[in-house]
Short mmCIF file of the C-alpha atoms (twelve columns), coordinates in Angstrom:
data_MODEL
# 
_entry.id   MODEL 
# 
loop_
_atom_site.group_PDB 
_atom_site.id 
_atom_site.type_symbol 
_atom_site.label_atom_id 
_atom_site.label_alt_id 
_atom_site.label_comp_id 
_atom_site.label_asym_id 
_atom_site.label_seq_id 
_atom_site.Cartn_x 
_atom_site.Cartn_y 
_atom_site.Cartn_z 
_atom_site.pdbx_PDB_model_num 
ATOM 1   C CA . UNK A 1   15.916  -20.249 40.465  1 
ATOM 2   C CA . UNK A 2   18.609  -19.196 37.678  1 
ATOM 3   C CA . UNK A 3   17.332  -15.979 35.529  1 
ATOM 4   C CA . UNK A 4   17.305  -15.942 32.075  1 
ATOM 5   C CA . UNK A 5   19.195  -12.922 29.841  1 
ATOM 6   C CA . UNK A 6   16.283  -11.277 27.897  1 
ATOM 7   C CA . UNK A 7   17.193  -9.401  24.405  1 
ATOM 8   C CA . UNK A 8   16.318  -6.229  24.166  1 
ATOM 9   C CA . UNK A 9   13.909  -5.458  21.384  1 
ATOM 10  C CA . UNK A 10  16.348  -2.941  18.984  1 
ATOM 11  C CA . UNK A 11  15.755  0.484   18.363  1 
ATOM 12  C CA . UNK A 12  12.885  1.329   16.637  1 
ATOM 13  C CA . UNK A 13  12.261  5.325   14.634  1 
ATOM 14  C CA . UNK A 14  9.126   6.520   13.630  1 
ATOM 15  C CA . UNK A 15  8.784   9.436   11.041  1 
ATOM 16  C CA . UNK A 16  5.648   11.219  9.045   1 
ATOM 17  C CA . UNK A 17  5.370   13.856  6.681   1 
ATOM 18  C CA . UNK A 18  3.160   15.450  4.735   1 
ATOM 19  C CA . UNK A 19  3.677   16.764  1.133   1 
ATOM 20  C CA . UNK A 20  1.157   18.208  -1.303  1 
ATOM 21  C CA . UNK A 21  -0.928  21.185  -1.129  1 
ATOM 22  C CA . UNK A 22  -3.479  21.991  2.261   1 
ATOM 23  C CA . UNK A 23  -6.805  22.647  0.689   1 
ATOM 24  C CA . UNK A 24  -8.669  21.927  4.570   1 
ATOM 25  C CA . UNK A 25  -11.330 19.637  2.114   1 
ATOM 26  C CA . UNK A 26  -11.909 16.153  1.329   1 
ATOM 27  C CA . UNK A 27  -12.791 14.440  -1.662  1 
ATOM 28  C CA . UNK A 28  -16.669 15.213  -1.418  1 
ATOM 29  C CA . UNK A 29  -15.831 18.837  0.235   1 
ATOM 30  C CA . UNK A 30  -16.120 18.410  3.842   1 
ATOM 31  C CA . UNK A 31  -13.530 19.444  6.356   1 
ATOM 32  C CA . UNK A 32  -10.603 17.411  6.355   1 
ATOM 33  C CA . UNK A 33  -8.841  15.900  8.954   1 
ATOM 34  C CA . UNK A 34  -5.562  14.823  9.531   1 
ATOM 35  C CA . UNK A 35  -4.243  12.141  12.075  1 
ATOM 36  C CA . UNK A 36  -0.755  11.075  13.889  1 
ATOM 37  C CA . UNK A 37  -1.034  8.571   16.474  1 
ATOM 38  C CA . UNK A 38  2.401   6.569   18.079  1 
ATOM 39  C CA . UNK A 39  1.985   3.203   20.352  1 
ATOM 40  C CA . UNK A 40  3.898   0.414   22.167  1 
ATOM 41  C CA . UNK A 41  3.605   -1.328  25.257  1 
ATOM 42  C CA . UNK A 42  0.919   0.179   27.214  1 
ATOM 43  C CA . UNK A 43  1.398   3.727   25.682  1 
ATOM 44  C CA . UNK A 44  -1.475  4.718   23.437  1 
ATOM 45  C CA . UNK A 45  -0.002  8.869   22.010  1 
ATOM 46  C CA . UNK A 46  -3.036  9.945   19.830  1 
ATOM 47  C CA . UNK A 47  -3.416  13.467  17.781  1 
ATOM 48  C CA . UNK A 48  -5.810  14.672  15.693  1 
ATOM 49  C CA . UNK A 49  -6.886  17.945  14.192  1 
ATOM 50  C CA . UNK A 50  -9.632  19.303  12.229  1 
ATOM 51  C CA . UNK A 51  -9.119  21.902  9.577   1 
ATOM 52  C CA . UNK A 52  -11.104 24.716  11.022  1 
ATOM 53  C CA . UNK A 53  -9.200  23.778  14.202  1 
ATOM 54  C CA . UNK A 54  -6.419  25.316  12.508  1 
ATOM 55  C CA . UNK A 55  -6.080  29.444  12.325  1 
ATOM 56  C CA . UNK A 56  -6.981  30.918  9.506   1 
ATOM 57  C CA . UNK A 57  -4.329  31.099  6.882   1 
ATOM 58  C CA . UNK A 58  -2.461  27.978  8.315   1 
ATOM 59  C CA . UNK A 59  -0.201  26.544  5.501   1 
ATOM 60  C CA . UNK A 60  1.328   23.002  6.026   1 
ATOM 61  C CA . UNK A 61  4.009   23.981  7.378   1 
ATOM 62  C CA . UNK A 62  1.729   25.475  10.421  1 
ATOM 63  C CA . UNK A 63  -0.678  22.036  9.921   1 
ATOM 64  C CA . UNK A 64  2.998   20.229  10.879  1 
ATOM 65  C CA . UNK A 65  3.847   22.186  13.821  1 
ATOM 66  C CA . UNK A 66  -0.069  21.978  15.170  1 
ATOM 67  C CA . UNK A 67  0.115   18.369  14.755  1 
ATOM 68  C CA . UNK A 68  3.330   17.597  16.874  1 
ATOM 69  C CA . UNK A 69  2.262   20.211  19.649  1 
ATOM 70  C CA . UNK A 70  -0.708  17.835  19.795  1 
ATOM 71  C CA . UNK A 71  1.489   14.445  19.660  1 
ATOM 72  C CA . UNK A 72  3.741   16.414  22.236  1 
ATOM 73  C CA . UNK A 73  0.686   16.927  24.488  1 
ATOM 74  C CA . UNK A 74  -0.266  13.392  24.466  1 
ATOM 75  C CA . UNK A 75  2.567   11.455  25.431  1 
ATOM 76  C CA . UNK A 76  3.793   10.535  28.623  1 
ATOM 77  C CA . UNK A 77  6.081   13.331  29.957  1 
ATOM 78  C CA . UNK A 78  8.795   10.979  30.432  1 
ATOM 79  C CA . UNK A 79  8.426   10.145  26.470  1 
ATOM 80  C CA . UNK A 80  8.411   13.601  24.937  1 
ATOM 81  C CA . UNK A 81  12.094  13.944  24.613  1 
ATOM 82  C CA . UNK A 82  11.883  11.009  22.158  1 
ATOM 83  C CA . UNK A 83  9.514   13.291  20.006  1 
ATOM 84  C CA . UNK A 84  11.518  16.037  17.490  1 
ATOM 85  C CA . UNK A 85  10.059  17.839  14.343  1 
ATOM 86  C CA . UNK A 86  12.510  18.939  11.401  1 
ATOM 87  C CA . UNK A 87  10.641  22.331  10.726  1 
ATOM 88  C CA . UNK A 88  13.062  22.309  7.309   1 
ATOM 89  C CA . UNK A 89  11.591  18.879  5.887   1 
ATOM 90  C CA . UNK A 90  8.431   19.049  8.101   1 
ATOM 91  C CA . UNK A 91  9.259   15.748  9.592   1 
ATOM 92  C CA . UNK A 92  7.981   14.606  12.927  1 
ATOM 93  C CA . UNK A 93  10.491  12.038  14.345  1 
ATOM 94  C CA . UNK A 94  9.695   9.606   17.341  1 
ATOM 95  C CA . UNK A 95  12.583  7.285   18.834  1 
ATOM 96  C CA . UNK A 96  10.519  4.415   20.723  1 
ATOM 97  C CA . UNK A 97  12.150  3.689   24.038  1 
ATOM 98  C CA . UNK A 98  14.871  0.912   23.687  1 
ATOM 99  C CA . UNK A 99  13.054  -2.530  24.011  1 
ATOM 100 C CA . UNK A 100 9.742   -1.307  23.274  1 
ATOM 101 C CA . UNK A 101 7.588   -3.894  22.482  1 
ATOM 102 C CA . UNK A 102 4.891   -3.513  19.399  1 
ATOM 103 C CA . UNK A 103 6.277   -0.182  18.262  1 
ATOM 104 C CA . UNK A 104 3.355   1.667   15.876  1 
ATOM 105 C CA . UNK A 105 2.866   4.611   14.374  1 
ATOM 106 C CA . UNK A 106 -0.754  5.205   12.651  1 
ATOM 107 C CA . UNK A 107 -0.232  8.856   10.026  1 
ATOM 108 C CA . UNK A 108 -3.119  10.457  8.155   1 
ATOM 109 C CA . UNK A 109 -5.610  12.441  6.278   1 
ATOM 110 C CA . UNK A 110 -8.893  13.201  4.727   1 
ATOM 111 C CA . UNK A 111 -7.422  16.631  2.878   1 
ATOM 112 C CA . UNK A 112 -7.693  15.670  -0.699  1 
ATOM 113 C CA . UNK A 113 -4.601  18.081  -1.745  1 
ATOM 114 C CA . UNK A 114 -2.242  15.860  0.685   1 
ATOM 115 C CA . UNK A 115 0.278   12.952  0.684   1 
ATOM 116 C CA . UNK A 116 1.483   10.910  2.921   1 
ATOM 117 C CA . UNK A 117 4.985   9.532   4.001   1 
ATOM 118 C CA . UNK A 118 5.742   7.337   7.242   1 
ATOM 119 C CA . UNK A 119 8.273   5.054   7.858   1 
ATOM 120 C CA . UNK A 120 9.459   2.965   10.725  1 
ATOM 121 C CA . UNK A 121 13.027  1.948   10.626  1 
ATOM 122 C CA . UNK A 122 15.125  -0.593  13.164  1 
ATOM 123 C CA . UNK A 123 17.992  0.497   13.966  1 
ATOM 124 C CA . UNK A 124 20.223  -2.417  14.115  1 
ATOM 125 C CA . UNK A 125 22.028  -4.037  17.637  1 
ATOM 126 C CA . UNK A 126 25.785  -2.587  18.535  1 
ATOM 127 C CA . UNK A 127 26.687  -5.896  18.640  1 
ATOM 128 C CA . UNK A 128 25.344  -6.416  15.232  1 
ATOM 129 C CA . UNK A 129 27.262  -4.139  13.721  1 
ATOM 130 C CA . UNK A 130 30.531  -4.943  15.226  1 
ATOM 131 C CA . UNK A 131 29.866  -8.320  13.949  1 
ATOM 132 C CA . UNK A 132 29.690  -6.494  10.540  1 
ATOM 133 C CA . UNK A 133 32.614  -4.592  11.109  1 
ATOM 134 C CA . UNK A 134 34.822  -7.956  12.178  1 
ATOM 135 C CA . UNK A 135 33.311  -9.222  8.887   1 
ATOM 136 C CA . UNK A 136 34.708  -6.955  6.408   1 
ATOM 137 C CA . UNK A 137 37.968  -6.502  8.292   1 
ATOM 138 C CA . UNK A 138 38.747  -10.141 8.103   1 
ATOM 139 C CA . UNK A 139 37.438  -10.589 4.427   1 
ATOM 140 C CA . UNK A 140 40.191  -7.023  3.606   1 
ATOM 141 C CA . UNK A 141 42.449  -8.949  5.170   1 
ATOM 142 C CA . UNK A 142 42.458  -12.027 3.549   1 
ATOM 143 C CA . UNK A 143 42.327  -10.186 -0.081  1 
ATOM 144 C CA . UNK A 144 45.631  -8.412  0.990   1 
ATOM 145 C CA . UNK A 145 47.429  -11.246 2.243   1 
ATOM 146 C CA . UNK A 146 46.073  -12.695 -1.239  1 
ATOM 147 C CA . UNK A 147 47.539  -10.065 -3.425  1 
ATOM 148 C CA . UNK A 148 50.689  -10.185 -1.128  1 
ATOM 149 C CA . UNK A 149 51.092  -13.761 -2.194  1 
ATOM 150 C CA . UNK A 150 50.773  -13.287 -6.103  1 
ATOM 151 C CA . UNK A 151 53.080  -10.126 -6.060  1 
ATOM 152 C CA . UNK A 152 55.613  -12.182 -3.877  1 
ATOM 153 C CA . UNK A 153 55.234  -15.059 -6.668  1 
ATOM 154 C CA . UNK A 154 55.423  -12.961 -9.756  1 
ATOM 155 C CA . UNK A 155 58.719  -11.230 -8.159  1 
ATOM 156 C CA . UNK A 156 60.409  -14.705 -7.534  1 
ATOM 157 C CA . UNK A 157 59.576  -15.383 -11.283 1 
ATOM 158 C CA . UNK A 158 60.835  -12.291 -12.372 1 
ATOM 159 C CA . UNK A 159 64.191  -12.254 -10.426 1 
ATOM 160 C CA . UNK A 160 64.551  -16.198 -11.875 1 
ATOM 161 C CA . UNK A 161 63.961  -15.091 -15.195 1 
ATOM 162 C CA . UNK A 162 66.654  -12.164 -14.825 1 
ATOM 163 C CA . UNK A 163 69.384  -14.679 -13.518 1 
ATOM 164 C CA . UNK A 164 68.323  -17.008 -16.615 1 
ATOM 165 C CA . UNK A 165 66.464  -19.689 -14.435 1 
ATOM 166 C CA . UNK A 166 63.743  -22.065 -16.258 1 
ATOM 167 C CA . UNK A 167 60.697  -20.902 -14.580 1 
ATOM 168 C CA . UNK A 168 57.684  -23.618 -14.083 1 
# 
């Protein structure tokens, strides 16, 4: 029975911010909600908060924090490292595992004052970008043996025209 090489599924990074103002209402003036909820393979990382969930006084930046302590709470212990929050930006950051499959992330809200932004970026192969790499070297390469070649040929010219030499 011979076993087949598998590809690993590249890295995959989740991220979700909020921007706007917190007003803790929706459009018709209930409380608002606001949602974060990561998946892939059998892993299933759901958080949700209500406004008056929040302490009193709670400006996004507290909403942001909340809301990855929750994410935090709900992932597999094993998978928490991947989580990180940039308290600066108010970014929450998740790394899937390497060769997760079916990464998701699911990011957002009912608060009427608030904005959205998610994103989930591959990160490309090693070996993908040493192929890159190998690319452009060999392309800088061939320019400079190129321009080595004309100012080699404009020299012979020039020393032939110096000595008096007809020059084709």
């Amino acid at each position: 029975m011979a076993l087949e090489e598998v590809e690993p599924h590249p890295l995959s990074i989740a991220s979700a911010a909020y921007g706007g103002s917190l007003t803790g209402l929706t459009v018709d003036g209930t409380t608002a909600t606001y949602a974060l909820s990561l998946s892939y393979d059998s892993v299933f990382a759901p958080a949700s908060l209500s406004f008056t969930s929040l302490p009193p006084g709670t400006g996004l930046p507290g909403l942001d924090q909340a809301l990855f302590s929750t994410l935090q709470g709900s992932l597999p212990t094993a998978a928490r490292d991947n989580l990180s929050f940039d308290a600066g930006t108010g970014t929450i950051f998740f790394s899937f595992p390497q060769g997760a499959s079916s990464p998701t992330i699911d990011f957002g809200t009912t608060d009427k004052g608030l904005t959205t932004t998610v994103s989930l970026t591959t990160v490309p192969e090693p070996g993908t970008l040493e192929l890159v790499a190998i690319g452009l070297t060999s392309a800088a390469a061939c320019a400079r043996r190129q321009l080595r070649r004309e100012a080699s040929t404009v020299h012979e010219k020039g020393a032939a025209l110096s000595r008096g030499t007809k020059v084709h």
